[in-house]
C-alpha positions as CSV (number, residue, x, y, z in Angstrom):
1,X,6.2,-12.8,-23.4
2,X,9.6,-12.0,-22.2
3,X,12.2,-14.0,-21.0
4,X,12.9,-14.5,-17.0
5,X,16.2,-13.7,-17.1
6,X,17.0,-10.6,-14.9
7,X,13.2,-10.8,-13.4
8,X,12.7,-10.7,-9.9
9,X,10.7,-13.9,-7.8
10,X,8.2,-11.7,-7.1
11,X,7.6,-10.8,-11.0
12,X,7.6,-14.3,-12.4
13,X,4.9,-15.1,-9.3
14,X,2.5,-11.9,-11.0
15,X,3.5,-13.6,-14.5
16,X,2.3,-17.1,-13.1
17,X,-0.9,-15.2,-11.8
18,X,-1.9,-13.8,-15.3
19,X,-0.8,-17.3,-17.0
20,X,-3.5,-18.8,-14.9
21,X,-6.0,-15.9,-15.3
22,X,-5.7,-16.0,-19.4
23,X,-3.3,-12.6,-19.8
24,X,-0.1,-12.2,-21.4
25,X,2.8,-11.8,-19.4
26,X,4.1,-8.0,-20.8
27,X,7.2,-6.2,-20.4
28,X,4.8,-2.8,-19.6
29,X,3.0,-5.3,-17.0
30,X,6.8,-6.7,-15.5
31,X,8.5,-3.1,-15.4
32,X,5.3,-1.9,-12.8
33,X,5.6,-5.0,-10.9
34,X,9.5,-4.5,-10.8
35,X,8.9,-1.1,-9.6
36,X,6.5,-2.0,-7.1
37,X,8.1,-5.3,-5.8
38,X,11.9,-2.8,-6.0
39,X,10.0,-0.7,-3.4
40,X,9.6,-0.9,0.5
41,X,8.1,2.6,0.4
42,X,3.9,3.1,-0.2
43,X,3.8,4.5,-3.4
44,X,1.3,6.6,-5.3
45,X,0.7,5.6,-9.2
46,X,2.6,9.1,-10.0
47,X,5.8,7.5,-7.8
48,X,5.5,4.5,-10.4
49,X,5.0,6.7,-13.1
50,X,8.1,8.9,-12.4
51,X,10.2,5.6,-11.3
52,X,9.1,3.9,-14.8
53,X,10.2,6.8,-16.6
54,X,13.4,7.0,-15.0
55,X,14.0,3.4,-15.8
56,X,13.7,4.5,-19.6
57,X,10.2,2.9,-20.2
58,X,7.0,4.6,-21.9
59,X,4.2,3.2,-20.3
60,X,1.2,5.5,-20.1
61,X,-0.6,6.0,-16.7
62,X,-3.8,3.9,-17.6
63,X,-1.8,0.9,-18.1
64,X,-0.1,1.4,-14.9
65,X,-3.8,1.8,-13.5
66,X,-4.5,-1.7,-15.2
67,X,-2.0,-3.6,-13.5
68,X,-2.3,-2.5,-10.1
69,X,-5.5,-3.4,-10.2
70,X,-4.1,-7.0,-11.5
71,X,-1.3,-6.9,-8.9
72,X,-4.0,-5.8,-6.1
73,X,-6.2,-8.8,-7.2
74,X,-3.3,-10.9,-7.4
75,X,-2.7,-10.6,-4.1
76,X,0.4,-10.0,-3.8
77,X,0.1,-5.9,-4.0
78,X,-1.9,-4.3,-0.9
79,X,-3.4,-1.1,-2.0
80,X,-4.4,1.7,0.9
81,X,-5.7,4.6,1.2
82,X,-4.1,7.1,3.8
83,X,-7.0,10.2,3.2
84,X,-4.6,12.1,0.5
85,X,-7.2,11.8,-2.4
86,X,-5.6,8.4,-4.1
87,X,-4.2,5.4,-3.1
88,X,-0.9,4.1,-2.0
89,X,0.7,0.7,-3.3
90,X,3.0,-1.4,-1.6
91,X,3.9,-5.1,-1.9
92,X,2.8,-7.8,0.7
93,X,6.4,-10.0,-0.1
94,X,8.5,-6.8,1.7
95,X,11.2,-7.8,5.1
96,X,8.1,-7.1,6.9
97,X,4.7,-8.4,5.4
98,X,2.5,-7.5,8.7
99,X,2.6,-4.0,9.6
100,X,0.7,-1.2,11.1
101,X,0.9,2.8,9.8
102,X,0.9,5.7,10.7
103,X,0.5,8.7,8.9
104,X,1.1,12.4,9.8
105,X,-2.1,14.6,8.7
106,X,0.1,17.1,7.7
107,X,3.3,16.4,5.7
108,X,1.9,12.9,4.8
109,X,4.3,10.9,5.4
110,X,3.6,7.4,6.1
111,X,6.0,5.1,8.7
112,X,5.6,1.5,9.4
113,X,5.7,0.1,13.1
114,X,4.8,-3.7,13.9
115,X,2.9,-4.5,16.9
116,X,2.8,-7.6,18.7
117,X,-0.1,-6.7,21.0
118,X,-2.5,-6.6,18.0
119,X,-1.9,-10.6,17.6
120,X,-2.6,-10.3,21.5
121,X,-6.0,-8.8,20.4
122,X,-6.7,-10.8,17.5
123,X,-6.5,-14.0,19.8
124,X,-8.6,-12.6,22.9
125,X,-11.1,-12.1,19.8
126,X,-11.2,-15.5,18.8
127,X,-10.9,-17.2,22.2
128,X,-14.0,-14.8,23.2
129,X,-16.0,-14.3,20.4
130,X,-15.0,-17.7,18.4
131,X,-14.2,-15.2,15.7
132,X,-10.9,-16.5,12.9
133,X,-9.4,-13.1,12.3
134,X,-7.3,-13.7,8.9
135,X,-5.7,-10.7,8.5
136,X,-5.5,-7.1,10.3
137,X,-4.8,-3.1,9.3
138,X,-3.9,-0.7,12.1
139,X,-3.4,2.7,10.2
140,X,-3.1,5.5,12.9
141,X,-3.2,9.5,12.2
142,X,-1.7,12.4,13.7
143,X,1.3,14.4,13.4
144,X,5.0,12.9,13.0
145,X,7.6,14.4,15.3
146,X,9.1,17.0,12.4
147,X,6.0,18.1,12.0
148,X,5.5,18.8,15.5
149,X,9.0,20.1,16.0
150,X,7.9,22.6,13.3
151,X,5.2,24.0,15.2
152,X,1.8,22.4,13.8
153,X,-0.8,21.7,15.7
154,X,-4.1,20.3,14.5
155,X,-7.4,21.4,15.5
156,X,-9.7,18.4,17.5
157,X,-12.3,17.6,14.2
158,X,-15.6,15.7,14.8
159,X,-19.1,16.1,14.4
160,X,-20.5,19.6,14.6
161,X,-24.3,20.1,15.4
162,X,-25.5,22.9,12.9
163,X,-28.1,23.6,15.5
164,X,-27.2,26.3,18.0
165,X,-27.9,25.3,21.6
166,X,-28.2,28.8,23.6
């Protein structure tokens, strides 16, 4: 186990997590958490990688696999999944915990917006349905204005019937 000297809040609060859950606290385990909980950005496990690396540490891409999941289930990690093929990481401790997203179909880039009105909906929903919302994701797609600015366009996409109606 190493020492907390240096470690960030956040990474003694994933060491207390796999304390209680029977783990060992691991400097490969604490440099992914640092790199996560260092981040505001949504990052892909080959961001970590490449961030780990740069910080001068080997740690192989299974084990970074490994403790997301550990940092997902600890709940203090969100993980999403934007439609690129894998998943994005970001930490739920940021400047702004409750966001919405939206992400450009073509470049992929992700940007972060908050929303009051969706508290507005999520309390029309319990006074009318008697339903306790407990948390909320609002992830909207399209094109971000560079994109745009660059000329792309994106074709409507939806159900096609195969059958040919003549």
């Amino acid at each position: 186990m190493s020492s907390d000297i240096g470690v960030s809040p956040y990474t003694r609060l994933f060491g207390r997590y796999l304390r209680e859950i029977g783990l060992p606290v691991t400097q490969q385990r604490e440099t992914v958490a640092d790199v996560v909980f260092d981040s505001e950005g949504h990052l892909s496990v080959d961001d970590i990688e490449q961030e780990v690396r740069a910080r001068g540490a080997r740690i192989g891409k299974a084990t970074i696999y490994r403790t997301l999941d550990l940092l997902v289930r600890s709940r203090l990690v969100e993980e999403h999944d934007f439609g690129e093929g894998f998943k994005r990481y970001e930490h739920r401790l940021s400047r702004h915990p409750v966001h919405e997203h939206l992400i450009c179909l073509e470049c992929g880039s992700v940007a972060e917006f908050e929303s009051p009105e969706v508290f507005g909906v999520e309390s029309r929903v319990k006074a009318e349905l008697g339903f306790q919302p407990v948390r909320h994701r609002l992830d909207i797609y399209g094109l971000c204005k560079a994109c745009q600015d660059a000329g792309v366009t994106l074709t409507p996409e939806g159900l096609i019937c195969p059958i040919e109606t003549v």
